[in-house]
C-alpha positions in Angstrom: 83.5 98.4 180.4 86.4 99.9 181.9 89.7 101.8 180.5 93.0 100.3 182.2 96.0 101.7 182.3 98.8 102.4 184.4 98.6 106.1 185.6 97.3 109.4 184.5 100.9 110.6 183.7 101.3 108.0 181.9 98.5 108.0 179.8 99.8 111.3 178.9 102.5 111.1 177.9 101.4 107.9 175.6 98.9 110.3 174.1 101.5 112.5 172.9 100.3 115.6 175.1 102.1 117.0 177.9 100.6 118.2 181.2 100.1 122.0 179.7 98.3 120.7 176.9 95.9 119.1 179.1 95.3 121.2 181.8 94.0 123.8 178.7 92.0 121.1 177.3 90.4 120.9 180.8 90.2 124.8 181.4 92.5 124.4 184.8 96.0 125.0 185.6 98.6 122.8 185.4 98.6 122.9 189.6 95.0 122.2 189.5 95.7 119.6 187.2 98.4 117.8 189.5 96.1 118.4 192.1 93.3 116.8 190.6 96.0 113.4 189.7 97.1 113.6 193.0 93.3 113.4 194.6 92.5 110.6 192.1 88.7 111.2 192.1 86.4 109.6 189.5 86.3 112.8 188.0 89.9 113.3 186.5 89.7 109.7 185.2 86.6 110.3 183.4 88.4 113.5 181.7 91.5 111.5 180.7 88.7 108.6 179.8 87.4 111.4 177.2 90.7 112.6 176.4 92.2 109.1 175.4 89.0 108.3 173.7 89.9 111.9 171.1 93.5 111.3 170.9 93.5 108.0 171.2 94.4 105.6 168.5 90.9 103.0 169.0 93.5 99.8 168.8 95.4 101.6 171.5 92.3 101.5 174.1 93.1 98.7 176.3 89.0 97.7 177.0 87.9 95.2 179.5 84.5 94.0 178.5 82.6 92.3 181.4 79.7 90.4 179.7 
């Protein structure tokens, strides 16, 4: 199963947060943060997988099921 979508900022900002918001949520700064996009290791899309999976609507998740 994986989550697409088109970036991190993206996702975001269709989650209603804002960078701030997150960066608390994840206990880092809002340069650590930007950092952390800007590496784009597995680790920061795993957070923003759990993030959209809280403040995500369900019908929202775009899920690609490989059977």
């Amino acid at each position: 199963m994986n989550l697409k979508y088109n970036n991190i900022k993206q996702e975001i900002k269709d989650l209603g947060l804002n960078n701030k918001k997150v960066a608390d949520l994840l206990g880092i700064s809002v340069q650590g943060l930007d950092y952390r996009i800007k590496q784009d290791l597995p680790t920061i899309h795993w957070a923003m997988y759990g993030i959209s999976n809280y403040y995500g609507e369900p019908d929202n998740l775009v899920i690609d099921e490989k059977v």
